[in-house]
C-alpha positions as a Markdown table, in Angstrom:
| # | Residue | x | y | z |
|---|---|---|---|---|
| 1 | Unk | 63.0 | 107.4 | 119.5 |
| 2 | Unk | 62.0 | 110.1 | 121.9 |
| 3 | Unk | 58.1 | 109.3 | 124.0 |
| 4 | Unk | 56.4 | 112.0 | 124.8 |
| 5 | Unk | 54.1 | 111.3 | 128.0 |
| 6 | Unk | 51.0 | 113.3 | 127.0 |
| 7 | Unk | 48.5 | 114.4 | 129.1 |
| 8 | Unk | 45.1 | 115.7 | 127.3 |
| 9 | Unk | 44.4 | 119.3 | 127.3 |
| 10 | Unk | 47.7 | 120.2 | 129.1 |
| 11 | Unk | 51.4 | 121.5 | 128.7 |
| 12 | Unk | 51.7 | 118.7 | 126.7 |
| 13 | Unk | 50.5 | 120.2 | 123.9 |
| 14 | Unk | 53.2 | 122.4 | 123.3 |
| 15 | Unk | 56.2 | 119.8 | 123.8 |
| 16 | Unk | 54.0 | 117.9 | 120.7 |
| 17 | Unk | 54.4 | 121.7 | 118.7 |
| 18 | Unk | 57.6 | 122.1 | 119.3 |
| 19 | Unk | 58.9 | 117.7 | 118.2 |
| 20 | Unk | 57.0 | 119.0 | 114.8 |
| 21 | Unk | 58.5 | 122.1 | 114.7 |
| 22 | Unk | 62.1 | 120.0 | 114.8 |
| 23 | Unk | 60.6 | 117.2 | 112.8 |
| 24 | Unk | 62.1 | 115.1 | 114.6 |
| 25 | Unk | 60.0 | 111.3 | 114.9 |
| 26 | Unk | 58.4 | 110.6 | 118.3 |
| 27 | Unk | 56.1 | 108.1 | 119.9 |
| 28 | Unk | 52.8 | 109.7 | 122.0 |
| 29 | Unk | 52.2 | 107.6 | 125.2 |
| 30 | Unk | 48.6 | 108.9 | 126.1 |
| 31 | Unk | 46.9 | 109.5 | 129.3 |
| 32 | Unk | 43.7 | 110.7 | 129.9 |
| 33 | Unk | 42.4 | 112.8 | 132.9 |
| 34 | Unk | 40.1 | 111.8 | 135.0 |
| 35 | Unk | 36.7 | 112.6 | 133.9 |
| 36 | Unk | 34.8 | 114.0 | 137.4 |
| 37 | Unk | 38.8 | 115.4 | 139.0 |
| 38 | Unk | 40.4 | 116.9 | 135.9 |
| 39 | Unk | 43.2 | 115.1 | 137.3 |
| 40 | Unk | 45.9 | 112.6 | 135.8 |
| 41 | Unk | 45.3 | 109.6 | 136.3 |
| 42 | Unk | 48.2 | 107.5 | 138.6 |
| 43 | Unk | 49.5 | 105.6 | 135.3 |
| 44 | Unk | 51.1 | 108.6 | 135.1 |
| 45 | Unk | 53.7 | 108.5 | 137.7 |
| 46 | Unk | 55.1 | 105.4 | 136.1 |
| 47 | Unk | 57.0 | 107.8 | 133.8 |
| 48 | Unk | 57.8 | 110.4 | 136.3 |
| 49 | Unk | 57.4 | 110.0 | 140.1 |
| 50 | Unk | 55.7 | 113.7 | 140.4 |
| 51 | Unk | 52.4 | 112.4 | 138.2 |
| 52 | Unk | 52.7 | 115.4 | 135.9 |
| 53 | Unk | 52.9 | 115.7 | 132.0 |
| 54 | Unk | 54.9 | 116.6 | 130.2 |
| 55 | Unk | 57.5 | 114.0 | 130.6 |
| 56 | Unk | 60.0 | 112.9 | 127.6 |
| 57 | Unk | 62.3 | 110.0 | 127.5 |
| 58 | Unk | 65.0 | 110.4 | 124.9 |
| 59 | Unk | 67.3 | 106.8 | 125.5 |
| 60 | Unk | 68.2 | 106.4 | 128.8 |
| 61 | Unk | 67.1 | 109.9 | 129.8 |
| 62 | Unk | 64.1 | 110.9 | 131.4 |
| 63 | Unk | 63.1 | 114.5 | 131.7 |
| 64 | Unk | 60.0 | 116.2 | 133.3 |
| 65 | Unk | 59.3 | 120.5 | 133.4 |
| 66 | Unk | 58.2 | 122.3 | 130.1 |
| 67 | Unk | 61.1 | 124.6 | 129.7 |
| 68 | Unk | 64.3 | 122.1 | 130.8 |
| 69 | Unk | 62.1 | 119.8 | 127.5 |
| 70 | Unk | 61.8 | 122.7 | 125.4 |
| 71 | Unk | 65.8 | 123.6 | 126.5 |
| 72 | Unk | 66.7 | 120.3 | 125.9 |
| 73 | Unk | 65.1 | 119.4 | 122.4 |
| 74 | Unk | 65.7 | 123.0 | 120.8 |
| 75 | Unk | 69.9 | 122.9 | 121.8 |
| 76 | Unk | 70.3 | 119.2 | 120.8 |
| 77 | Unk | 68.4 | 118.5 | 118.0 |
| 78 | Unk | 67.4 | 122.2 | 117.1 |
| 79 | Unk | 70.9 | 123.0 | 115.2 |
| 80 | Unk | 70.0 | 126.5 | 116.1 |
| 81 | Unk | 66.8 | 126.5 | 114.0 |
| 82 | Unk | 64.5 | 127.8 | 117.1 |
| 83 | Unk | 67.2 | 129.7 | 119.4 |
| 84 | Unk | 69.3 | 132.4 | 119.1 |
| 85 | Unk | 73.1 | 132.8 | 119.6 |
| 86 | Unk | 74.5 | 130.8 | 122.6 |
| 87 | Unk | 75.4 | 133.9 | 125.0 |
| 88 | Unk | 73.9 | 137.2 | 122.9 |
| 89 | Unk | 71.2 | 139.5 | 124.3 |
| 90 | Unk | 68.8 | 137.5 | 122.6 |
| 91 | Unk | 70.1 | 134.2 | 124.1 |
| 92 | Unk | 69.4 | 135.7 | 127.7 |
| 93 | Unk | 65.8 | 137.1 | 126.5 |
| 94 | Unk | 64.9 | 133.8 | 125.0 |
| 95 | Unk | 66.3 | 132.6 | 128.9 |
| 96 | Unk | 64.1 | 134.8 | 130.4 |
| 97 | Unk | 61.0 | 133.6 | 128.6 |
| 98 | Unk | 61.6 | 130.3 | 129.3 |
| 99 | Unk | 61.3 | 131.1 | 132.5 |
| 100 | Unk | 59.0 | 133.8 | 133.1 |
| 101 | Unk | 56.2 | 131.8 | 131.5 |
| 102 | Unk | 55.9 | 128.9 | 134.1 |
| 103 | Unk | 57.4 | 131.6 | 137.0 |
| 104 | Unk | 55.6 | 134.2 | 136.7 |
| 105 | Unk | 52.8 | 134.0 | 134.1 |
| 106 | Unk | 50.9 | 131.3 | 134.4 |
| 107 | Unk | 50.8 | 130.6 | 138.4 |
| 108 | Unk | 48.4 | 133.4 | 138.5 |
| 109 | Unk | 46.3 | 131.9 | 135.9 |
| 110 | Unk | 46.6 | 129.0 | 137.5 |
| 111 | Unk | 45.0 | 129.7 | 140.5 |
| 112 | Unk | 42.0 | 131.4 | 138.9 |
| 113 | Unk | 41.6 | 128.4 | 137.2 |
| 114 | Unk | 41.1 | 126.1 | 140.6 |
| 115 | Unk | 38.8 | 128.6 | 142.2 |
| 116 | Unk | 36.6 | 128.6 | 139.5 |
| 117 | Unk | 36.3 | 124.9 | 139.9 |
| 118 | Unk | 36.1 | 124.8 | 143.2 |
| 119 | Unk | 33.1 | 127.9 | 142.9 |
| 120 | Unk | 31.7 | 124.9 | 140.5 |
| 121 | Unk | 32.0 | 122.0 | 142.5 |
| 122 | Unk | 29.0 | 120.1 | 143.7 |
| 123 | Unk | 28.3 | 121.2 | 147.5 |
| 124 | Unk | 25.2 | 122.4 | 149.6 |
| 125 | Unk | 23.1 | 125.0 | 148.4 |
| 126 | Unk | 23.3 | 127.4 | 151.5 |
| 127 | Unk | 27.7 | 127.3 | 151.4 |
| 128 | Unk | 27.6 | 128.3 | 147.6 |
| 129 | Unk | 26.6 | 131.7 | 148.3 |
| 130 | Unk | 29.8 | 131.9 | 150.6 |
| 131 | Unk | 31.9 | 130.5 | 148.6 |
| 132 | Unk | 31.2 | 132.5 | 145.3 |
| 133 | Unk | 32.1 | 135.4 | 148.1 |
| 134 | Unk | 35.1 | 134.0 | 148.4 |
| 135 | Unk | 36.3 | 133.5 | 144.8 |
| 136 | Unk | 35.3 | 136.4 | 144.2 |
| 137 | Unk | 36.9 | 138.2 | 147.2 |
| 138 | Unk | 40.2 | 136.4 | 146.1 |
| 139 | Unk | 40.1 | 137.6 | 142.3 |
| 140 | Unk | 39.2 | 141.2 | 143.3 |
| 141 | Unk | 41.9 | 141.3 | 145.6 |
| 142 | Unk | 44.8 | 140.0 | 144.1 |
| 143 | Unk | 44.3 | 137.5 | 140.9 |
| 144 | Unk | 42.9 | 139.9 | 138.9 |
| 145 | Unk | 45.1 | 142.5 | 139.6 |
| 146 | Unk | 48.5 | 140.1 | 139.0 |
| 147 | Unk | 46.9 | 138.6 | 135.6 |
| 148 | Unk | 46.4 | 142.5 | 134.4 |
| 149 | Unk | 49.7 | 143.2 | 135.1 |
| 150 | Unk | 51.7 | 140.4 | 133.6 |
| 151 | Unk | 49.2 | 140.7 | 130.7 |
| 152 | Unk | 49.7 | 144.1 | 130.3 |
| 153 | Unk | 53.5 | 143.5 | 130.5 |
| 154 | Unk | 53.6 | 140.7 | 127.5 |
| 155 | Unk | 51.2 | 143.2 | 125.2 |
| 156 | Unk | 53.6 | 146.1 | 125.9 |
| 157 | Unk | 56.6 | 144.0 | 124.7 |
| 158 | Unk | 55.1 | 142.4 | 121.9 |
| 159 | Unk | 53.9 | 146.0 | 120.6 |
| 160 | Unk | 57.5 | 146.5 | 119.9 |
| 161 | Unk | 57.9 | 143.2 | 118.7 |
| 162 | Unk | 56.9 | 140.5 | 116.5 |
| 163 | Unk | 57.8 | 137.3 | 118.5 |
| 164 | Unk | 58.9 | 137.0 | 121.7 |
| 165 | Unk | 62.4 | 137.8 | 121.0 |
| 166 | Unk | 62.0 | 140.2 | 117.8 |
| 167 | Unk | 61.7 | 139.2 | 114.2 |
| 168 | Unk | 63.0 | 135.8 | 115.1 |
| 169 | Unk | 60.1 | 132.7 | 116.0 |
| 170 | Unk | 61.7 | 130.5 | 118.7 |
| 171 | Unk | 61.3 | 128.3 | 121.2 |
| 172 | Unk | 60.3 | 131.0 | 123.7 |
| 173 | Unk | 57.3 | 131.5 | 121.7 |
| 174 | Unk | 56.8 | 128.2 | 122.1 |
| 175 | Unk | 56.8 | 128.0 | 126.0 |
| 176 | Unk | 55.1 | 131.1 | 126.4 |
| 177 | Unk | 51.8 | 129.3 | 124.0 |
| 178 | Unk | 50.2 | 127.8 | 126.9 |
| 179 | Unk | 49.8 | 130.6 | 129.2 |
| 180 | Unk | 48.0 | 132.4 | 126.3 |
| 181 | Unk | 46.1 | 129.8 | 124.9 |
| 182 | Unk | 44.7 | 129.8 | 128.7 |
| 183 | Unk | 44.3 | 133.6 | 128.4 |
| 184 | Unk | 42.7 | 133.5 | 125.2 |
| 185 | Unk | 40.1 | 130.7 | 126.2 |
| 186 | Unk | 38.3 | 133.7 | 128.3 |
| 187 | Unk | 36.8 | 135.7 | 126.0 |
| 188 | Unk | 36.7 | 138.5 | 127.8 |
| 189 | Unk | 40.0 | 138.6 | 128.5 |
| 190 | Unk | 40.9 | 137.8 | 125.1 |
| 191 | Unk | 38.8 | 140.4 | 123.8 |
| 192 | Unk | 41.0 | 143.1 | 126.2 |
| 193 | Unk | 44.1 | 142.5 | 125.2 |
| 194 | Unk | 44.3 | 142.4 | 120.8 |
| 195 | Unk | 48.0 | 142.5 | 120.7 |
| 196 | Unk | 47.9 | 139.0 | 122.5 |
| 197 | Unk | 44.8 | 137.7 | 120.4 |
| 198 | Unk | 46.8 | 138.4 | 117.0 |
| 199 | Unk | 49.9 | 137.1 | 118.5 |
| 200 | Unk | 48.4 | 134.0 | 119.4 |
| 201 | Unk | 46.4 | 133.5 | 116.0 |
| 202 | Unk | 50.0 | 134.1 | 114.3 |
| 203 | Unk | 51.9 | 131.3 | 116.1 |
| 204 | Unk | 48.2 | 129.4 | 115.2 |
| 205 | Unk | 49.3 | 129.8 | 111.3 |
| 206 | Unk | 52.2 | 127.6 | 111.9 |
| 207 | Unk | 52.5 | 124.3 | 110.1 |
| 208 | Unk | 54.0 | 122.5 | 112.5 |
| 209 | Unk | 51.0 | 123.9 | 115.1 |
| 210 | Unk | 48.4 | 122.6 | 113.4 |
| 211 | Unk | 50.4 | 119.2 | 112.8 |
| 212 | Unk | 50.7 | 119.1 | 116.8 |
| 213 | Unk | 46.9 | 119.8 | 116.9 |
| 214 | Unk | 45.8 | 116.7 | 114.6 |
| 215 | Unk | 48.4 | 114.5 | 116.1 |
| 216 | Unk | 47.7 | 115.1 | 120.0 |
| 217 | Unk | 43.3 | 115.4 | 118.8 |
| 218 | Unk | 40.8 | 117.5 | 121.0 |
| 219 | Unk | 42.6 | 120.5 | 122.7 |
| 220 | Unk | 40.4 | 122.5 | 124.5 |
| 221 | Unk | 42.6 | 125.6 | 125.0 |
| 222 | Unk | 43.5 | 125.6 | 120.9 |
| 223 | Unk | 41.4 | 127.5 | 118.2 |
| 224 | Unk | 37.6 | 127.4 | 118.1 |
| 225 | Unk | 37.6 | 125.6 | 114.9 |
């Protein structure tokens, strides 16, 4: 029986997608972040030193990082259902992917994520003036620039394509969810790029997606309703 140590509202959520996707049976161990931090709570590095989710156990392995779990459940229990061709072009595009999504995409979105919470946090009314300077000093400078490029880049590909890697739904698709789910919970960045907002609602049709959503409950970066 394979666990699945699931964090709420985080990469988590696509790990749960991509089990249904399989069909494959699977225990949820659940954790809940800490309500005032956002953070995980300690419990959590009982399953993987690090503190982070996802984390799967599959027997006597355990294995942490989004795309070696995605790698790992699509080549051995996938039977080639959600990856291309071991060694074609598509094999190295669905590599790329994998990898570009934690590597390149989302670290940007990451970060504009933490200064917004820090421009939120409580502090003295005389710094928050400074501080808003700061974030937004920071975004104008370089986040916003970096998420309009590799935004732009993922809406130019996908205007030649239908999935990540063509015709063909895969586990790419699957890693590169989060990162867009992120994207799309800013409206106005959601409302900037269409190509991404009807790529996202697409992968949103899925079956298996919405038997993720109802198994893992409240997701706050899923669909509105």
């Amino acid at each position: 029986m394979i666990s699945l140590h699931y964090l709420n509202d985080s990469r988590a959520q696509r790990i749960l997608w991509l089990l249904e996707e399989l069909g494959l049976e699977y225990q949820l161990v659940r954790y809940r972040r800490d309500a005032g931090s956002g953070l995980a709570p300690a419990d959590l590095k009982k399953a993987h030193v690090l503190g982070k989710s996802p984390v799967i156990t599959d027997g006597h392995l355990t294995l942490a990082e989004s795309g070696a779990i995605i790698d790992y459940l699509a080549q051995r229990y996938g039977a080639g259902a959600l990856l291309p061709v071991h060694g074609s072009d598509a094999w190295w595009d669905y590599v790329y992917w994998l990898h570009y999504a934690e590597g390149s995409l989302m670290p940007p979105l990451l970060m504009r994520i933490v200064f917004e919470r820090v421009k939120q946090a409580s502090m003295p009314f005389l710094i928050r003036p400074l501080v808003s300077r700061i974030v937004a000093g920071v975004n104008d400078a370089f986040l916003d620039k970096q998420i309009h490029t590799h935004l732009n880049f993922v809406a130019d590909h996908l205007a030649c394509h239908e999935w990540m890697l063509g015709e063909q739904f895969s586990a790419a698709d699957i890693q590169m969810s989060f990162p867009l789910e992120t994207v799309m919970s800013d409206s106005a960045l959601a409302d900037s790029y269409p190509r991404l907002k009807s790529y996202v609602a697409a992968f949103r049709e899925r079956p298996a997606y919405h038997k993720a959503l109802k198994a893992g409950g409240e997701y706050r970066f899923g669909p509105a309703n």
